[in-house]
C-alpha positions as CSV (number, residue, x, y, z in Angstrom):
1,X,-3.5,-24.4,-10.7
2,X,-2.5,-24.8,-7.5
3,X,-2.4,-21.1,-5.4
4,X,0.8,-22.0,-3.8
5,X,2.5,-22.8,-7.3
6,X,0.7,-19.4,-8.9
7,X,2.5,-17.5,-5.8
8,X,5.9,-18.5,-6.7
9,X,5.0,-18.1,-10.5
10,X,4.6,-14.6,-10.1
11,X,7.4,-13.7,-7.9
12,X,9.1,-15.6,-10.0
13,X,8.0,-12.9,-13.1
14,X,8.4,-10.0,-10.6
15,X,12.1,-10.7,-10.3
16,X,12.4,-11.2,-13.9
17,X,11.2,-8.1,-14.4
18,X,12.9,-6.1,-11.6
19,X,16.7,-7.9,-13.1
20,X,15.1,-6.6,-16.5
21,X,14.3,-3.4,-15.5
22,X,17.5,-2.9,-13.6
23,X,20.1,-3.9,-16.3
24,X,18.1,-2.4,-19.2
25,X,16.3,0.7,-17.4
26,X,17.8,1.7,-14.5
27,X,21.4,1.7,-14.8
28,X,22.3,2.6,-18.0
29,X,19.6,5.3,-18.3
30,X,19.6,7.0,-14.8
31,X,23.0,5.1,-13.1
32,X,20.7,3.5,-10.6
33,X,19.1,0.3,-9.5
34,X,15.9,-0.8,-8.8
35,X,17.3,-4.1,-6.4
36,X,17.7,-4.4,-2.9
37,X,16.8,-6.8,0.3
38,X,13.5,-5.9,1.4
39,X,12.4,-6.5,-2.2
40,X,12.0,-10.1,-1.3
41,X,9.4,-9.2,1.5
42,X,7.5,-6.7,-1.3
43,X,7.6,-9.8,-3.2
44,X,6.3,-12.3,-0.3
45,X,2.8,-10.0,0.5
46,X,2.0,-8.9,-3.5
47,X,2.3,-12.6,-4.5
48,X,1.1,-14.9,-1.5
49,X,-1.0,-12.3,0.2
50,X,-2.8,-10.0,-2.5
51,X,-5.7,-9.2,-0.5
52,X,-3.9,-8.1,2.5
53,X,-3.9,-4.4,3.9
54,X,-0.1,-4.6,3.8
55,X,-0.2,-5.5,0.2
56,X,-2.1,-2.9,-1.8
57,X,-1.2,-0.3,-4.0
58,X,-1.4,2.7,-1.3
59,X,0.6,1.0,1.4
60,X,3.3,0.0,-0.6
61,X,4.3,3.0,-2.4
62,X,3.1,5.0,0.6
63,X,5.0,3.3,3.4
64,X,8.0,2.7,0.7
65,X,7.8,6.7,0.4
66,X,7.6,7.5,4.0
67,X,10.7,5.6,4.4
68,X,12.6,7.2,2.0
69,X,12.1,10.7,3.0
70,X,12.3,9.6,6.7
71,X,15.7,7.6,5.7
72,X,17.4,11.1,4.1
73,X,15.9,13.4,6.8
74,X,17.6,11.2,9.7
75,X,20.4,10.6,7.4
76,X,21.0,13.9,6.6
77,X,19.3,16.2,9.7
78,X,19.8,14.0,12.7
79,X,23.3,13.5,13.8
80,X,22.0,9.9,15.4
81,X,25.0,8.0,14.8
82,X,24.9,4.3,16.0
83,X,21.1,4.6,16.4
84,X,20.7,6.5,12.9
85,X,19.2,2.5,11.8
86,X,16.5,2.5,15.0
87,X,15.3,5.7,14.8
88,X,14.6,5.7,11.0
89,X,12.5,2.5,11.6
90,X,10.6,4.1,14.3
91,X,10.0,6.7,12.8
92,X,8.7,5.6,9.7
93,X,6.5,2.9,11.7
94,X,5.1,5.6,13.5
95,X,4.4,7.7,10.3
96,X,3.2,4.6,7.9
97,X,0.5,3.9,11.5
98,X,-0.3,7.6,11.2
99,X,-1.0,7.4,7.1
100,X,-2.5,4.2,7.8
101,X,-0.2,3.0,5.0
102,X,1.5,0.2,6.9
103,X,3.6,-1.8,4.8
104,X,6.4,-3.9,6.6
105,X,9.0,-4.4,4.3
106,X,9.5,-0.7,4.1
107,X,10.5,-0.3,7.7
108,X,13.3,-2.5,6.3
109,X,13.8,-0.1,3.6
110,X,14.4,2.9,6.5
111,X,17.3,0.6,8.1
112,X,19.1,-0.1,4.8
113,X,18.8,3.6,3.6
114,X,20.3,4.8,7.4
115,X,22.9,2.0,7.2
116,X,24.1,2.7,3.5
117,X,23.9,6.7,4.0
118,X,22.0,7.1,1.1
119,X,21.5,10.0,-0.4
120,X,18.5,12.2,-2.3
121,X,18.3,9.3,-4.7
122,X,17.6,7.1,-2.1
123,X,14.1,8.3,-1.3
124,X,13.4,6.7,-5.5
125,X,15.5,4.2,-5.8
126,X,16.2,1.3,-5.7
127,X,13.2,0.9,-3.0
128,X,10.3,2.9,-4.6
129,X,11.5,2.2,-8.1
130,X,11.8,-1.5,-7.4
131,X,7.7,-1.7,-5.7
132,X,6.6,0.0,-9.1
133,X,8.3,-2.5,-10.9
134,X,6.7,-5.6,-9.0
135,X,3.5,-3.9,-8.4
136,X,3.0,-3.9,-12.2
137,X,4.0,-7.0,-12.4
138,X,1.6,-8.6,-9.5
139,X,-1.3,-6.3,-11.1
140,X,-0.9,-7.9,-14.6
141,X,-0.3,-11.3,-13.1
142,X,-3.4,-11.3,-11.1
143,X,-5.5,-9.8,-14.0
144,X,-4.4,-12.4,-16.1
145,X,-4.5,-15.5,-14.0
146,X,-7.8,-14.3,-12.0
147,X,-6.2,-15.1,-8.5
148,X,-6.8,-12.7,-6.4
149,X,-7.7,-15.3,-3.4
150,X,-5.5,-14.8,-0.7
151,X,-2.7,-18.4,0.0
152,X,-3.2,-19.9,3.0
153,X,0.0,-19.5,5.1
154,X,2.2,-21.6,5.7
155,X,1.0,-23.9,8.7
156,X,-2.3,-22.6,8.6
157,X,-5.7,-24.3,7.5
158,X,-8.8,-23.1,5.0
159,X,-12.2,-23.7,7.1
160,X,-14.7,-26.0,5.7
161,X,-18.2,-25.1,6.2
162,X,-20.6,-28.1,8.2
Protein backbone atom coordinates (compact mmCIF):
# COMPACT_ATOMS: atom_id res chain seq x y z
CA UNK A 1 0.00 0.00 0.00
CA UNK A 2 0.79 3.12 -0.79
CA UNK A 3 2.94 5.15 2.26
CA UNK A 4 1.09 8.21 1.78
CA UNK A 5 -2.40 6.25 2.07
CA UNK A 6 -0.88 4.18 5.27
CA UNK A 7 -0.16 7.81 6.80
CA UNK A 8 -3.54 8.96 6.74
CA UNK A 9 -4.82 5.45 7.69
CA UNK A 10 -3.24 5.73 10.86
CA UNK A 11 -4.02 9.19 11.92
CA UNK A 12 -7.07 8.34 10.80
CA UNK A 13 -7.10 5.38 13.86
CA UNK A 14 -5.22 7.73 16.22
CA UNK A 15 -8.17 10.06 16.18
CA UNK A 16 -10.50 7.36 16.48
CA UNK A 17 -8.96 6.39 19.33
CA UNK A 18 -8.24 9.73 21.01
CA UNK A 19 -12.59 10.64 20.34
CA UNK A 20 -12.80 7.04 21.98
CA UNK A 21 -10.68 7.53 24.73
CA UNK A 22 -12.00 10.99 25.38
CA UNK A 23 -15.85 10.27 25.56
CA UNK A 24 -15.44 6.83 27.24
CA UNK A 25 -12.14 7.44 29.46
CA UNK A 26 -11.45 10.67 30.03
CA UNK A 27 -14.42 12.55 30.88
CA UNK A 28 -16.67 10.48 32.54
CA UNK A 29 -13.95 8.88 34.68
CA UNK A 30 -11.52 11.82 35.56
CA UNK A 31 -13.83 15.03 34.11
CA UNK A 32 -11.10 15.70 31.53
CA UNK A 33 -10.16 15.43 27.99
CA UNK A 34 -7.58 14.11 26.14
CA UNK A 35 -8.27 16.65 22.77
CA UNK A 36 -6.75 19.74 21.74
CA UNK A 37 -5.03 21.68 18.68
CA UNK A 38 -1.53 20.67 18.61
CA UNK A 39 -2.79 17.06 18.58
CA UNK A 40 -3.07 17.37 14.87
CA UNK A 41 0.81 18.25 14.60
CA UNK A 42 1.46 14.93 17.18
CA UNK A 43 -0.51 13.27 14.64
CA UNK A 44 1.35 14.78 11.47
CA UNK A 45 5.27 13.49 12.70
CA UNK A 46 3.99 9.91 14.51
CA UNK A 47 2.15 8.97 11.17
CA UNK A 48 4.11 10.63 8.15
CA UNK A 49 7.47 10.93 9.84
CA UNK A 50 8.00 7.78 12.25
CA UNK A 51 11.60 7.85 12.03
CA UNK A 52 12.14 11.35 12.83
CA UNK A 53 13.93 12.70 16.09
CA UNK A 54 10.82 14.80 16.69
CA UNK A 55 8.67 11.77 16.52
CA UNK A 56 9.88 9.13 19.05
CA UNK A 57 8.65 8.10 22.12
CA UNK A 58 11.17 10.26 24.43
CA UNK A 59 10.55 13.54 22.65
CA UNK A 60 7.08 13.43 22.65
CA UNK A 61 6.16 12.76 26.06
CA UNK A 62 9.28 14.59 27.12
CA UNK A 63 8.89 17.86 25.35
CA UNK A 64 4.83 17.43 25.94
CA UNK A 65 5.95 17.26 29.72
CA UNK A 66 8.39 20.10 29.74
CA UNK A 67 5.59 22.11 28.44
CA UNK A 68 3.23 21.37 30.82
CA UNK A 69 5.12 22.09 33.87
CA UNK A 70 6.65 25.14 32.14
CA UNK A 71 2.88 26.19 31.12
CA UNK A 72 1.72 26.09 35.16
CA UNK A 73 5.02 27.52 36.47
CA UNK A 74 4.56 30.76 34.09
CA UNK A 75 0.94 30.48 34.54
CA UNK A 76 1.01 30.38 37.94
CA UNK A 77 4.67 32.06 39.17
CA UNK A 78 5.38 34.63 36.59
CA UNK A 79 2.99 37.50 36.53
CA UNK A 80 3.88 37.86 32.54
CA UNK A 81 0.61 39.01 31.45
CA UNK A 82 0.28 39.72 27.60
CA UNK A 83 3.60 37.88 27.08
CA UNK A 84 2.58 34.91 29.56
CA UNK A 85 2.05 32.93 25.61
CA UNK A 86 5.89 33.96 24.46
CA UNK A 87 7.68 33.26 27.26
CA UNK A 88 6.12 29.71 27.91
CA UNK A 89 7.25 28.85 24.29
CA UNK A 90 10.55 30.02 24.89
CA UNK A 91 11.02 28.58 27.58
CA UNK A 92 10.02 25.28 26.91
CA UNK A 93 12.04 25.46 23.53
CA UNK A 94 14.92 26.29 25.40
CA UNK A 95 14.37 23.39 27.96
CA UNK A 96 13.07 20.55 25.27
CA UNK A 97 17.03 21.83 23.27
CA UNK A 98 18.56 21.36 26.76
CA UNK A 99 16.85 17.63 27.26
CA UNK A 100 17.49 17.14 23.74
CA UNK A 101 13.78 16.15 23.63
CA UNK A 102 12.64 18.51 20.91
CA UNK A 103 9.32 17.93 19.83
CA UNK A 104 7.44 20.93 18.06
CA UNK A 105 4.02 20.50 18.59
CA UNK A 106 4.58 20.84 22.27
CA UNK A 107 5.89 24.40 22.08
CA UNK A 108 2.19 24.72 20.78
CA UNK A 109 1.04 23.00 23.82
CA UNK A 110 3.02 25.81 26.16
CA UNK A 111 0.93 28.70 24.23
CA UNK A 112 -2.47 27.00 24.61
CA UNK A 113 -1.81 26.12 28.28
CA UNK A 114 -0.57 30.09 28.92
CA UNK A 115 -3.58 31.27 26.88
CA UNK A 116 -6.32 29.07 28.51
CA UNK A 117 -4.73 29.56 32.24
CA UNK A 118 -4.72 26.11 32.82
CA UNK A 119 -4.33 24.78 35.85
CA UNK A 120 -2.37 21.65 37.71
CA UNK A 121 -4.37 19.34 35.43
CA UNK A 122 -3.05 20.92 32.59
CA UNK A 123 0.49 19.64 32.89
CA UNK A 124 -1.63 15.73 32.07
CA UNK A 125 -4.18 16.54 30.19
CA UNK A 126 -5.51 16.92 27.51
CA UNK A 127 -1.79 17.31 25.97
CA UNK A 128 0.17 14.42 27.64
CA UNK A 129 -2.87 12.29 27.96
CA UNK A 130 -3.74 12.83 24.36
CA UNK A 131 0.33 11.82 22.98
CA UNK A 132 -0.16 8.51 25.06
CA UNK A 133 -3.15 7.89 23.36
CA UNK A 134 -1.79 8.28 19.67
CA UNK A 135 1.55 7.02 20.58
CA UNK A 136 -0.07 3.65 21.30
CA UNK A 137 -1.94 3.90 18.55
CA UNK A 138 1.12 4.75 15.96
CA UNK A 139 3.23 1.92 17.86
CA UNK A 140 0.47 -0.80 17.15
CA UNK A 141 -0.08 0.63 13.70
CA UNK A 142 3.43 0.45 12.70
CA UNK A 143 3.87 -3.09 14.26
CA UNK A 144 1.16 -4.30 12.44
CA UNK A 145 1.55 -2.78 9.02
CA UNK A 146 5.51 -3.05 9.15
CA UNK A 147 5.96 0.65 7.96
CA UNK A 148 8.24 2.22 9.64
CA UNK A 149 9.83 3.94 6.39
CA UNK A 150 9.82 7.46 6.75
CA UNK A 151 6.93 9.45 3.64
CA UNK A 152 8.52 11.49 1.49
CA UNK A 153 7.30 15.09 2.13
CA UNK A 154 5.27 16.78 0.38
CA UNK A 155 7.18 18.38 -2.69
CA UNK A 156 10.12 16.39 -2.00
CA UNK A 157 11.72 13.51 -4.08
CA UNK A 158 13.10 9.68 -3.07
CA UNK A 159 16.76 9.37 -4.81
CA UNK A 160 17.32 6.65 -7.22
CA UNK A 161 20.63 5.06 -7.13
CA UNK A 162 22.71 5.12 -10.92
Amino acid sequence: MDPSILSGLGAALGFAALHLTHDQVFLPYGGFGCLCPPLGAVAVLLFCMPNAPASQPKAVIGAHIIAGLVGYAVVNFANMGAYAEATAVVLTITLMSMFKMVHPPAGAYAFLYANKKMGLQGIFAPGLAGCFVLIAVQQVFLTLTASKKPVAAAGGSKTKKA
